[in-house]
Every structure is written in C-alpha cells, then in structure tokens.
C-alpha positions as CSV (number, residue, x, y, z in Angstrom):
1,X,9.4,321.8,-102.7
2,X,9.8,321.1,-106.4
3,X,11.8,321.8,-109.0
4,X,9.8,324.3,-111.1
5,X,8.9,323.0,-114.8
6,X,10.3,325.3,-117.5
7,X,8.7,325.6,-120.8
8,X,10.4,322.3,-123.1
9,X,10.6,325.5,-126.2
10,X,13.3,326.6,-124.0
11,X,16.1,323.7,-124.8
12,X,15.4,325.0,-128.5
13,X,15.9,329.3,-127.8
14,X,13.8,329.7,-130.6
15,X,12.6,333.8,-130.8
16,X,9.9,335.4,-132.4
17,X,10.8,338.7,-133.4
18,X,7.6,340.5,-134.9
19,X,8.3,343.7,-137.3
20,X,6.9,346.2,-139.0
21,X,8.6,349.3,-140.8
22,X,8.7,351.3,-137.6
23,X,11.9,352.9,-136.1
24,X,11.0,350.9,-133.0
25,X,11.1,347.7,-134.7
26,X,14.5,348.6,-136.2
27,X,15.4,349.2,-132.6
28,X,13.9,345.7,-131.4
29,X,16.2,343.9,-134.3
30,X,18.9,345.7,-133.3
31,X,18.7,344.8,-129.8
32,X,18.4,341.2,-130.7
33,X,21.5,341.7,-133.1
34,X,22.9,342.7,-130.0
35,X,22.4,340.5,-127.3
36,X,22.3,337.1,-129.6
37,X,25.3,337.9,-132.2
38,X,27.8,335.7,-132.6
39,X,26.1,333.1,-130.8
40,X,24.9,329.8,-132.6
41,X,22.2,327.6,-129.9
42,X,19.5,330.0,-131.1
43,X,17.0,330.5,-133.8
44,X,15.2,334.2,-134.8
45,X,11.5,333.9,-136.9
46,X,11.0,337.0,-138.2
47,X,7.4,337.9,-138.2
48,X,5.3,340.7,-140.7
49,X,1.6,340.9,-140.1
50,X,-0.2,342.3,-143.0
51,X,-3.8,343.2,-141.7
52,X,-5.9,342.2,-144.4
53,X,-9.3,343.7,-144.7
54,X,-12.2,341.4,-145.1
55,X,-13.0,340.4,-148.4
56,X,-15.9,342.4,-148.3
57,X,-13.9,345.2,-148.6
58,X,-13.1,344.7,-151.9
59,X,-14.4,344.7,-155.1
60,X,-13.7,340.9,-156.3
61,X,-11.3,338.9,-155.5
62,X,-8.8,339.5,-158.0
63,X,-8.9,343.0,-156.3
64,X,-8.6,341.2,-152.8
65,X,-5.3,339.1,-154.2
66,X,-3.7,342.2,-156.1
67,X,-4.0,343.9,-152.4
68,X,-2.3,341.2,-150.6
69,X,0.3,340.5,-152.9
70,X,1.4,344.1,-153.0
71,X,1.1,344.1,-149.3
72,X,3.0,341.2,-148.8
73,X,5.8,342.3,-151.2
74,X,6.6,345.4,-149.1
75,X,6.4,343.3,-145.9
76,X,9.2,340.7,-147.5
77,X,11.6,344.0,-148.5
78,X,11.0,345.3,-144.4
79,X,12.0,341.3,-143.7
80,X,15.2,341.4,-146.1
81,X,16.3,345.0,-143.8
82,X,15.8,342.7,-140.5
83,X,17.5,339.8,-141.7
84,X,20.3,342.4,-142.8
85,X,20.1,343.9,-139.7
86,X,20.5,340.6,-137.4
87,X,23.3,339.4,-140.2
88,X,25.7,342.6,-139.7
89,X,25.5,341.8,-135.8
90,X,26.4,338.0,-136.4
91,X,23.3,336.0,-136.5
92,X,23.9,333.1,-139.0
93,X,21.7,333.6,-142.1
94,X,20.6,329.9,-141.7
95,X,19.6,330.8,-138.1
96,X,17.3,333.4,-139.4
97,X,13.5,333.1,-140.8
98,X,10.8,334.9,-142.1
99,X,6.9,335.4,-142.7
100,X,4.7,337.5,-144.0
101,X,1.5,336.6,-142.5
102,X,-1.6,338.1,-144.4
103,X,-4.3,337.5,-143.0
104,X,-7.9,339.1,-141.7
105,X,-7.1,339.3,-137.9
106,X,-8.5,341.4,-135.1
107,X,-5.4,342.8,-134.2
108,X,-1.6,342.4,-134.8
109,X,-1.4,341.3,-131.1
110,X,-3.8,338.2,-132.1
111,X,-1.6,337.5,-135.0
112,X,1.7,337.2,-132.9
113,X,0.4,335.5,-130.7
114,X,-0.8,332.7,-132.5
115,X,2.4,332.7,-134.7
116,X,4.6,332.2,-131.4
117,X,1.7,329.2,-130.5
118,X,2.2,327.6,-133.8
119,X,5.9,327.8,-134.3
120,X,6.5,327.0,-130.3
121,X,8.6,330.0,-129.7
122,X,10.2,330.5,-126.3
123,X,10.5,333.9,-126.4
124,X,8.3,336.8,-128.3
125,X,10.4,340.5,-129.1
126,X,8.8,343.4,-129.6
127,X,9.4,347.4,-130.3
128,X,7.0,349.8,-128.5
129,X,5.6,352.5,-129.6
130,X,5.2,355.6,-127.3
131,X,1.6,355.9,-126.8
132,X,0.0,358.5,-125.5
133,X,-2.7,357.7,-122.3
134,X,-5.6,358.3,-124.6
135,X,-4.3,357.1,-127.6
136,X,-3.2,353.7,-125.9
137,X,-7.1,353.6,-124.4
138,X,-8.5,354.1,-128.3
139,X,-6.4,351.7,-130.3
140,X,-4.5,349.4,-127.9
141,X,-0.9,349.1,-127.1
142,X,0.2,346.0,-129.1
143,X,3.2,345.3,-126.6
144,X,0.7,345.5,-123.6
145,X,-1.4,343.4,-125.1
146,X,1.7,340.5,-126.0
147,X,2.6,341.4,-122.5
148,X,-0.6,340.2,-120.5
149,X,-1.9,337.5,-123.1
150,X,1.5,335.3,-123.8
151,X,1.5,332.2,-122.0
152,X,4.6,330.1,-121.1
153,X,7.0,332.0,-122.6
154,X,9.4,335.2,-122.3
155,X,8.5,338.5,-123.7
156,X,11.2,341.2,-124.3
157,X,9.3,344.9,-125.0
158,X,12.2,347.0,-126.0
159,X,11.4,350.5,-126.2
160,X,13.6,353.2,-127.8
C-alpha cells in the first residue's frame, strides 16, 4: 500500500481566511486567532471580495472607478479589524496579509476559490451564515459551495 501524497502547500501552512463585515466572519478570525496564536510556521491572507457590477451598470467609467475605490476602501478598513483581530491573539503582523479583490465575479464562492488557487493556500476559513432551507436554495450558501468545490486543500466552516 502507499504512502498517501499530501498537498506540497502543506510544508508552507499558508491560510486563506476570506471576510466580509459579518459577525460570522469576526467569529471565523477569531477562531483562527485562536487556534494559530502564538505560533510562527504559518501564514494568514486575508481575503475581501468586492462584487463589482459589470461595467454596464454604470454610467462611464469614471462612475465604474469612483464605485470600486469606495468599495474597496471600506473593504481595506474591515481588513485593518481582522488583522487587529488575529494581532491581539498573537499572529505576527509580518505573518499576516491582505486583499481587496474587486472584481465582476459570479459569486464570492468563485472569487475564493480562485484566490486560494492562485496564492496556493493549504487551507481556506470561512464564517457561515445561518441560512434558512429556502433562502440557501435562492442565493446559495457560500461555505457549501467552498465546501464541495475546493480541491486539495482543507476547509474550516466555522459557524457561530
């Protein structure tokens, strides 16, 4: 029998941790705060997806720029509380990233996951919302989604 492979990301413990201003996201940097502080063999990217609408949607561009600039400000302030956050519970600023992506995606889900592809992340964090049945069916459960579509990695849905 073999030895089973294990995903070469792992030797780096490199962790996407995607945000957004929710309680439950405060809870998923928490929880990482938790578990990780103090420690100093692994690095956190925290992620903000700003869902831009298509440029359609607006009137010009300079109306499309103005939109994601504000947009992106607030996402960098909800950043600076994670970063905060993971620092008080002893993750090494220099251990810590961030990015505001901005960007016309399908969903948030598509966003993450490509971020984790690109940055070769061996684990993706999460909050979850509580959904309802039906309002899970209408709009999608961003954590179920993460859950069944990540591929050769971990994935860590912490729920309030």
């Amino acid at each position: 029998m073999s030895e089973p492979t294990t995903c070469p990301e792992v030797s780096d413990r490199h962790l996407l941790l995607a945000v957004d201003a929710s309680p439950y996201a405060r809870h998923a940097v928490d929880f990482v705060g938790d578990l990780f502080g103090g420690r100093d063999d692994c690095r956190i990217t925290l992620l903000h997806v700003v869902q831009r609408p298509a440029a359609e949607q607006f009137a010009d561009e300079a109306a499309c720029i103005a939109w994601t600039e504000a947009h992106a400000a607030a996402a960098q302030a909800i950043l600076d509380g994670a970063r905060e956050r993971l620092a008080v519970r002893g993750i090494p600023a220099a251990r810590i990233a961030v990015e505001v992506e901005a960007i016309e995606v399908a969903t948030v889900a598509d966003a993450i996951l490509a971020a984790r592809q690109r940055l070769g992340c061996c684990t993706v964090v999460v909050g979850r919302r509580r959904l309802s049945k039906q309002e899970e069916f209408l709009y999608g459960s961003t954590s179920n989604r993460i859950l069944h579509e990540a591929h050769g990695c971990a994935v860590l849905v912490v729920q309030s």
